[in-house]
N, C-alpha and C positions, 0 to 999 in steps of 0.2 A: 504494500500500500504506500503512495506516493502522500509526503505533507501535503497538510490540507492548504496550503497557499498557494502551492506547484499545483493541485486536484487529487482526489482519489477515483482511485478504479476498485469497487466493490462485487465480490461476487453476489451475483443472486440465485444462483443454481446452475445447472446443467448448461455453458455458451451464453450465458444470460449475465450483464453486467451493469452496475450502478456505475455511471462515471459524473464525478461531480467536479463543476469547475468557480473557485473563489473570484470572484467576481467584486468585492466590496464590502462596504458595509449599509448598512441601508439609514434611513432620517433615525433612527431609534437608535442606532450605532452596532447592531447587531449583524452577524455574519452573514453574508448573502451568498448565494450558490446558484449556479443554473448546473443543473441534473439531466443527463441524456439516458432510457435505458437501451444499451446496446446488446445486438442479437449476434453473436458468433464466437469466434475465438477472441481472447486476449489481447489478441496483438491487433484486431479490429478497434478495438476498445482505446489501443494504447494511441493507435493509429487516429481517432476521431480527437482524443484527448489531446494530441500535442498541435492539430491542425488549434483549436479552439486557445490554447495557451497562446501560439504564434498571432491569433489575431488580438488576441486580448493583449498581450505585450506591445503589439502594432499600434491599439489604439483603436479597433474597430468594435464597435458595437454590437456583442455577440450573443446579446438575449434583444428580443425585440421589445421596444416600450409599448407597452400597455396603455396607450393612450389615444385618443382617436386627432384625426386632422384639427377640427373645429375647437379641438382642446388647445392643442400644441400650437395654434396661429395666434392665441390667444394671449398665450405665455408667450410669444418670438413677439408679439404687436407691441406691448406691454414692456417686455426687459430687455427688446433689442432694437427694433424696428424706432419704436417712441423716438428714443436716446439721437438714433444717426442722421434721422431725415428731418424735416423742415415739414410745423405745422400743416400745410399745405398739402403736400405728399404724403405726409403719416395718412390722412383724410381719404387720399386719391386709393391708397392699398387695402384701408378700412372697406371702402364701398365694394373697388373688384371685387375682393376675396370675398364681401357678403351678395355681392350680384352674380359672379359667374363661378363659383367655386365650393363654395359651403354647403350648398344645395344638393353639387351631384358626387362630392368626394368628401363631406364635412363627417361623417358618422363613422366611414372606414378606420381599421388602424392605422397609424403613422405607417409604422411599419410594413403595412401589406400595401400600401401604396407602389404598385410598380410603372414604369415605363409606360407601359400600355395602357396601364387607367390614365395616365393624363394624355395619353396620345386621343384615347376617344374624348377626353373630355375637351381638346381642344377642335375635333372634329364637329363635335355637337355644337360648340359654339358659332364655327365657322356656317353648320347648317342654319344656324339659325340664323345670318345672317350680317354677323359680327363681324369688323373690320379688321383684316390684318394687324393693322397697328393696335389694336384691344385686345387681341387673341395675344400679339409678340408681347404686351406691356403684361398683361396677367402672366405671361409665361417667364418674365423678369420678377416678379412678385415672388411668386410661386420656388423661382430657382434660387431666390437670397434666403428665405426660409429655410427650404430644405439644407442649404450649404450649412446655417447653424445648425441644424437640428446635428448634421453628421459633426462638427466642431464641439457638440453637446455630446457623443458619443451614443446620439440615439438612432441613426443611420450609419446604415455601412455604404452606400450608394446614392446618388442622388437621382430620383424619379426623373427627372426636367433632362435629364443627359441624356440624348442622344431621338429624344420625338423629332418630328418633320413640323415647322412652322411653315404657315401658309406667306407665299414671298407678298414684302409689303413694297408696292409702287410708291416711286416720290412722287409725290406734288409736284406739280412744275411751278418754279419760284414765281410768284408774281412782283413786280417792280416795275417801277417808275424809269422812264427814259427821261435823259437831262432835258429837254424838254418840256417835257410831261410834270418834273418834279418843279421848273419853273413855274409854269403854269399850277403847279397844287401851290406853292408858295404866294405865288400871285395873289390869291385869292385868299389863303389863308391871315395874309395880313391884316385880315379884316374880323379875325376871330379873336375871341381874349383868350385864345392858347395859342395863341402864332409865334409865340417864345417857345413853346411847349415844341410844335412843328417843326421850328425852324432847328433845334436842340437837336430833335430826333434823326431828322434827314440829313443832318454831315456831321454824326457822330457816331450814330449807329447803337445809342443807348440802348438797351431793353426796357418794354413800358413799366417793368416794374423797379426798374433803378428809375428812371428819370419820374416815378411816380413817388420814390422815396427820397427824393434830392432837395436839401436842406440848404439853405442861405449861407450858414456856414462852409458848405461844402463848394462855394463859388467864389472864385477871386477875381471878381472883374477888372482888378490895374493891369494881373498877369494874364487874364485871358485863360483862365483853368477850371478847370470841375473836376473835383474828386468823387470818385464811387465808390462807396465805401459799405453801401446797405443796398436791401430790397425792400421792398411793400409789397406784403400777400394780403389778402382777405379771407375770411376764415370763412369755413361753412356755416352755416345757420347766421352771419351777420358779424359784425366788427372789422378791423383790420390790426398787423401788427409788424413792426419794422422786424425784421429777419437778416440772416448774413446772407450775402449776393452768390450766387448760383456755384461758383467755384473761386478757389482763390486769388487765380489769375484775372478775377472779373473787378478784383480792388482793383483800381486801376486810376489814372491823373489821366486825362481829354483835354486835349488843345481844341480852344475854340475858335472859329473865324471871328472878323471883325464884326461883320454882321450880326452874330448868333452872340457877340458882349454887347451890342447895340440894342439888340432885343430884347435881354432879358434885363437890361439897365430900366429901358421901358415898361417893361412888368412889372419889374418890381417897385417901381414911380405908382402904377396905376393900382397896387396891389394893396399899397398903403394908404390911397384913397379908400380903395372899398372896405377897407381894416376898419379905419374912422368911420365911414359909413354904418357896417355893421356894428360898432359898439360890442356891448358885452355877449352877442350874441356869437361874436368873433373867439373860435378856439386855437390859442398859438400852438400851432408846433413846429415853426420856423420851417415849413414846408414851401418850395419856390413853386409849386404849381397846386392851386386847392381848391375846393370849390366855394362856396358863397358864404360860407362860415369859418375858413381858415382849415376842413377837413380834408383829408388826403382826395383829388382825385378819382371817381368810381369811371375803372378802365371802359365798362360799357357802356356807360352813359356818355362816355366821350365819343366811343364810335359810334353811338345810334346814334347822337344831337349834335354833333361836330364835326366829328371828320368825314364821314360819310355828305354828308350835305356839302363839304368841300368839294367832296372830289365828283359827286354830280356837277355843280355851280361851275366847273373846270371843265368840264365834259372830258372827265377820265375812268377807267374802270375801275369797278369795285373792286379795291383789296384791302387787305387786311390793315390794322394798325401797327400789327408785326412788322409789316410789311416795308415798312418806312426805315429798319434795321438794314432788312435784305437789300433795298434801297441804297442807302448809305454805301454800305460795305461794293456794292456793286460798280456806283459811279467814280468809289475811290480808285478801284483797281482799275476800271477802263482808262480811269485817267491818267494812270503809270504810277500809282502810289505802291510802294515794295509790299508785297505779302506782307511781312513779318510786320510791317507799321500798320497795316490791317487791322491783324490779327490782334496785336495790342491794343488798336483802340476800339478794339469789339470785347475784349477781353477772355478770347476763346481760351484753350487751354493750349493749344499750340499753335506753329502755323500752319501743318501738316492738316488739319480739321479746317481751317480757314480753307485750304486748296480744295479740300471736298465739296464743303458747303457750297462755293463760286467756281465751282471747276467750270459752268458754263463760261466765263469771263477769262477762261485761260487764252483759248484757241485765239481771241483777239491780241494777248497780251503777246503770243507766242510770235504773230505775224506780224507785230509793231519789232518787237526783240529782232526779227532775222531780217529785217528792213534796216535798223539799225546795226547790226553786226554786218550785214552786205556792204551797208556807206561805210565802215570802219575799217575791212579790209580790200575791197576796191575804189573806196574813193566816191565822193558824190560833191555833185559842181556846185554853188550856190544856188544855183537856180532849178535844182531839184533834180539835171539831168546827171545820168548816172556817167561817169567816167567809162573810157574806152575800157574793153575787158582785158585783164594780164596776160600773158603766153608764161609758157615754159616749155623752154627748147624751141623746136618748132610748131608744137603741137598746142595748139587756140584751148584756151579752155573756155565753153560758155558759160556764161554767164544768166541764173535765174533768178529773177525781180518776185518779190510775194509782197502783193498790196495789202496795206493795213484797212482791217475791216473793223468797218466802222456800226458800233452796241447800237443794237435795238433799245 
């Protein structure tokens, strides 16, 4: 008989054996064991018992929890989930998991959860009608869970590993041609967010930094904005300042002259309606707020404001996102480097920034070999290209790639 910490192997009669493996102690502090009865020889026995040792040494979870789904999401929501995401998103995994999840896999064991049960459960969904992008976002849910649960030592596997997700098509970017964004500007000047507008569309903010951007956070001698927070809304009603989307999104924005012109302006006409409202006025040194000093509500700007711009402009409907995509778009047509992009988007790299605007490469790429062409054959002042080099006797030709000019 082996210590009972290593396990024992007990006879129980004729090829028949007790093998017991130490396992912990349990909340009472008493000794726990998981027990297998084994049918054959000995060395069957000895043979199950060291497989079970090796995984229990490994660190894999070799009794199953006793626990069902709807339990254990509960415990992950709570002592893990809470803790790492952002009001907002805790909200956003609360709802999936009780809309598309709980219902068809919430009773099951943790443990008997395989492969296959989330592969139909992602099937059912799809039949019902559900978007790619809500099937992959539940199936991001789903696979942070189970990751702790195996880190908890109550998985040896993770379910989410290795299903088929239904492929999710991009959207095709909607944006503004510099024209177009002319014309939205035009017109917006005439709005008491036209600081707001004009902020958004050559900076590239997201609505909900320039939705949480505080007086303090403006330097108009230097021409600077720091971003330093977000503004979420909470479900059922409030709002409440948050840290900005990743760490790379703190970030210092250089402003045009225009855009320290405009919000000089603002903030002139902002301290009128301040006195006007009286103590009806709530400070929260907020640069963009509605008729009481409150942050902002992101859809009441697009259903009362921006949208009404950009009909009055006879431009198409897009998003208020949109004026980011925007941004970042007319930077780079305009030869602005990636990397300066990137930083005043606040992506996490530049390599993300290429993905997002890879439509704007192809242009960037034909302005570059236009440019590399005049740098090693030469181009006249007046646009015409220089005669072409030889070497030896042999002409080499020469190929011109016109720069194409952004939609």
């Amino acid at each position: 008989m082996l210590s009972a910490m290593a396990g024992q192997i007990i006879s129980r009669g004729k090829n028949t054996w007790l093998v017991r493996v130490y396992i912990g102690r349990d909340a009472a502090g008493k000794r726990s064991y998981l027990n297998k009865t084994i049918h054959g020889t000995k060395k069957d026995a000895q043979s199950w018992l060291t497989s079970k040792l090796r995984e229990r040494d490994m660190g894999v979870a070799i009794q199953p929890a006793q626990t069902t789904l709807n339990e254990y999401l509960d415990r992950w929501l709570d002592s893990a989930a809470k803790a790492k995401v952002r009001a907002k998103t805790f909200a956003g995994y609360k709802e999936t998991l009780s809309r598309y999840v709980r219902a068809e896999l919430g009773s099951r064991l943790l443990a008997k959860i395989a492969p296959v049960d989330v592969q139909a459960l992602y099937n059912k969904l799809r039949e019902m009608g559900l978007s790619p992008r809500t099937i992959q976002y539940t199936n991001m849910i789903l696979k942070q869970a189970f990751k702790q649960a195996i880190h908890w030592r109550l998985l040896a596997f993770n379910p989410c590993d290795g299903v088929t997700l239904p492929k999710q098509v991009r959207r095709e970017m909607q944006v503004l041609a510099p024209e177009q964004a002319r014309r939205f500007l035009a017109v917006a000047r005439a709005d008491r967010y036209a600081a707001l507008y004009e902020l958004a569309l050559t900076t590239g903010m997201r609505p909900s930094e320039y939705s949480a951007l505080k007086w303090s956070d403006v330097d108009l001698e230097r021409g600077v904005v720091s971003i330093a927070r977000s503004l979420d809304w909470l479900p059922g009603g409030g709002w409440q300042f948050d840290e900005t989307k990743t760490g790379r999104s703190r970030r210092a924005v250089k402003l045009l002259v225009s855009v320290v012109q405009a919000l000089a302006q603002h903030k002139a006409r902002q301290l009128a309606q301040r006195s006007t409202a009286g103590t009806l006025w709530t400070d929260h040194d907020l640069v963009f707020t509605n008729e009481t000093g409150g942050p902002v509500d992101r859809h009441n700007l697009a259903n009362r404001s921006f949208r009404r711009i950009l009909k009055a402009a006879g431009l198409p409907v897009i998003r208020l996102y949109d004026l980011r995509h925007t941004a970042a778009t007319l930077a780079l047509s305009a030869g602005v480097p990636i990397k300066v992009v990137s930083e005043m988007l606040g992506h996490a790299s530049s390599a993300l920034t290429m993905d997002v605007y890879s439509h704007v490469l192809p242009h960037m790429q034909d302005d570059a070999a236009t440019r590399m062409e005049a740098l090693l054959w030469g181009q006249c002042e007046t646009g015409t290209a220089a005669p072409a080099a030889h070497t030896g006797t042999q002409g080499r030709r020469r190929h011109t790639m016109g720069t194409q000019q952004p939609s």
